[in-house]
ZAMARGU-4260 file (C-alpha; in steps of 0.2 Angstrom, whole numbers, plus 5000, padded with zeros to 4 digits):
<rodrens>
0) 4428/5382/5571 | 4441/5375/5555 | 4456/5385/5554 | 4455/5395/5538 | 4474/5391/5535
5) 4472/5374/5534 | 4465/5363/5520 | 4451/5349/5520 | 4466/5338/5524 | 4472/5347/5537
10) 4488/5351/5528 | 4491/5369/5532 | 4487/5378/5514 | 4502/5384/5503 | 4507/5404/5504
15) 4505/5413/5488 | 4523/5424/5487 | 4526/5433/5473 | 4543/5430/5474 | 4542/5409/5473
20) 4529/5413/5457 | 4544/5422/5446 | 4557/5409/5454 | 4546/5396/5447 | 4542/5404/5430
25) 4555/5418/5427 | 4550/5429/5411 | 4556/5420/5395 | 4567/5436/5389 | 4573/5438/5371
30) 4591/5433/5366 | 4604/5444/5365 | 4605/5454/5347 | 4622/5456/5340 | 4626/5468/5327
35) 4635/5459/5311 | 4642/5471/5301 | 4640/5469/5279 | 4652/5457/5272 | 4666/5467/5262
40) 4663/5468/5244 | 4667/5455/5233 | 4685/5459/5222 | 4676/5452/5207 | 4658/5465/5208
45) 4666/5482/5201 | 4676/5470/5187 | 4661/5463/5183 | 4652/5479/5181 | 4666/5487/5170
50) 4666/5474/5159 | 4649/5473/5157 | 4647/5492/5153 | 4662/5490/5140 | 4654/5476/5131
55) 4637/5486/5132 | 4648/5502/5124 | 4658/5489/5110 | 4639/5484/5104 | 4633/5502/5102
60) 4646/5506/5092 | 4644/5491/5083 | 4626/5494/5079 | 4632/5512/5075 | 4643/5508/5063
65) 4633/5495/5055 | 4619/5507/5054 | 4633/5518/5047 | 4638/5507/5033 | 4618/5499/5026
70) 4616/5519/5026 | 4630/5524/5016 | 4631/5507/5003 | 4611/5511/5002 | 4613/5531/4996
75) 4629/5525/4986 | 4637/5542/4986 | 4648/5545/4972 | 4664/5559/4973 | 4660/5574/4962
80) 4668/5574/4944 | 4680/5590/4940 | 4685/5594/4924 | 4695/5608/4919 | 4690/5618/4905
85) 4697/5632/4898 | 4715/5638/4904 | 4727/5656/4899 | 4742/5660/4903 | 4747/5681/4902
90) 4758/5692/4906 | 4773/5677/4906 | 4792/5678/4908 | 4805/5666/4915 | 4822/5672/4919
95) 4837/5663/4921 | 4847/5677/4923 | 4838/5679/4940 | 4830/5664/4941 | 4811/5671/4944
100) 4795/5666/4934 | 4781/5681/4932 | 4763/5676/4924 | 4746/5675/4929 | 4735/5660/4926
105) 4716/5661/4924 | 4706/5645/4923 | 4690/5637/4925 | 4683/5620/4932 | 4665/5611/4928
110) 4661/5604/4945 | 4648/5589/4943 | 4638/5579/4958 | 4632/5566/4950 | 4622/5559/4967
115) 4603/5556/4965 | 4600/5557/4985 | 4615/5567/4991 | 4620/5586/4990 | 4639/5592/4993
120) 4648/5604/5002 | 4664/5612/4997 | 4668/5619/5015 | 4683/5628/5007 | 4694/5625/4993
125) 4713/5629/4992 | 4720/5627/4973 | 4738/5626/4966 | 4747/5626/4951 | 4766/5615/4948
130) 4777/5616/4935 | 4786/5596/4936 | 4779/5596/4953 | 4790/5613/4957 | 4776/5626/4964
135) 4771/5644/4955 | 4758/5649/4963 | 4743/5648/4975 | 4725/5654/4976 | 4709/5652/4990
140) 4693/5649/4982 | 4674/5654/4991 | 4666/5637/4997 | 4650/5631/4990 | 4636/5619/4989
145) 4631/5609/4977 | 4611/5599/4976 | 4609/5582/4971 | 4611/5580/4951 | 4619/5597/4948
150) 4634/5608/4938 | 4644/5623/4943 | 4657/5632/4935 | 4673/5636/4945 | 4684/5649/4941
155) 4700/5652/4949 | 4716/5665/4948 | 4733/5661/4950 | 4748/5674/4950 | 4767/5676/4953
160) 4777/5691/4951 | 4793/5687/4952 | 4792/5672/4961 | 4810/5660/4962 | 4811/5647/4953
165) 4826/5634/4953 | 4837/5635/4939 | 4833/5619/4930 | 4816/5620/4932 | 4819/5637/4924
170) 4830/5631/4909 | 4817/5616/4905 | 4802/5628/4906 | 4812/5639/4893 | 4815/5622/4884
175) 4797/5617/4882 | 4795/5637/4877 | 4804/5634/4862 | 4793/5618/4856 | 4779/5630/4859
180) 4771/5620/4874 | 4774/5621/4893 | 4764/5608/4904 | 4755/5613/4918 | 4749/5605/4935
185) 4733/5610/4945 | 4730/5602/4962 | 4714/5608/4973 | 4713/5603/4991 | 4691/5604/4998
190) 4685/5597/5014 | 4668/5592/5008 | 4654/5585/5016 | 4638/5575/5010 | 4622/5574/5017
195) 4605/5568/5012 | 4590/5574/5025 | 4595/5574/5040 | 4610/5563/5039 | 4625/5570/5036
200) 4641/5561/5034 | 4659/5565/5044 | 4671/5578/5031 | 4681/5570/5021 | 4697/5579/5013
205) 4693/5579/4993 | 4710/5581/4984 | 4709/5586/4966 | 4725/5585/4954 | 4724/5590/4936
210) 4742/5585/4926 | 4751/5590/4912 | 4737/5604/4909 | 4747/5609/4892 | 4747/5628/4885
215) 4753/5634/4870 | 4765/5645/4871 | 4781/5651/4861 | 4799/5657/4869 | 4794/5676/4861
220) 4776/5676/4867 | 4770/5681/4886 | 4752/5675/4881 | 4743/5656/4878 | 4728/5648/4879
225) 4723/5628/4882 | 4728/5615/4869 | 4719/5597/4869 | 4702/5602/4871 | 4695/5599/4892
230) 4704/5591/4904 | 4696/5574/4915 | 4705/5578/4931 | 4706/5566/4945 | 4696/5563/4959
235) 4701/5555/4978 | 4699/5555/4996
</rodrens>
């Protein structure tokens, strides 16, 4: 009877061994992973980004302000006219003895927009009258608004009781007195605002000055009234 153990060719047969087996073919095992860390952040990525959002910010307020200027050179606004119409003078003395100047001025304005597409506010107005650019007297006036292509009358009051005076503006006031004529100054300071629709335009600081306003007046009268007819006043921002 043939020994199981041995082959056909009477070499005895190999011994299966687990152990030989994984010698022979050990398990192929993955590599070894190593953790990188991130590189550090380039110098030149937040430079980059800042100057891209400050160009970005330069174009939009380009645009804006181009937008700004085809809108406003389209609408042509036009600063309102003022004229000032009728002017009195009462209840007027000027001392030298103490120098002091009492009176009270009453006088009116015709306030013009002449804009087709833009109306006009008059947030506040603040008017003053100057005799040779020396100050009398002051007075607040109620803002208002004005529509595209309209008129308003304007009335304001000014008064000064007692109000000091330097002596040569006193002795040349009592001067043009005598000739029968003193000149007067009226300056009006507005923040005003235009709009047409829905735009509307920053406040601008409208400054109105009305000179050599004259009113007839003799050295023994307290009384006058305008002389020259209306008066163009100008106009300015």
């Amino acid at each position: 009877m043939q020994d199981p153990s041995r082959t056909a060719t009477g070499y005895p047969a190999p011994q299966y061994n687990h152990h030989n087996v994984a010698a022979q073919y050990p398990y192929a095992a993955p590599p070894p992973q190593y953790y990188h860390p991130p590189p550090p952040p380039r110098p030149y990525a937040s430079r980059s980004f800042f100057r891209a959002f400050f160009a970005t910010m330069i174009c939009l307020a380009v645009i804006f302000g181009v937008i700004l200027i085809i809108t406003w050179l389209v609408l042509r606004p036009s600063l309102p006219h003022f004229t000032l119409t009728t002017l009195s003078l009462s209840n007027f003395s000027a001392s030298n003895s103490n120098q002091s100047l009492t009176g009270t001025w009453r006088l009116s304005f015709n306030v013009r927009n002449s804009n087709k597409k833009m109306s006009v506010t008059y947030n506040s107005l603040h008017a003053s009258i100057f005799y040779h650019s020396k100050f009398i007297a002051e007075s607040s006036l109620a803002p208002f608004k004005q529509e595209t292509k309209s008129e308003t009358t304007l009335n304001a009051t000014f008064s000064a009781a007692n109000s000091y005076l330097e002596q040569r503006a006193v002795n040349e006031l009592n001067f043009d007195r005598a000739i029968g004529s003193v000149p007067f100054d009226v300056q009006v300071v507005a923040p005003t605002s235009f709009r047409s629709g829905s735009w509307r335009f920053r406040t601008r600081l409208l400054k109105i000055l009305c000179r050599k306003i004259v009113i007839g007046i003799s050295s023994i009268a307290t009384s006058g009234e305008l002389i020259g007819g209306a008066k163009e006043c100008q106009v300015w921002t």
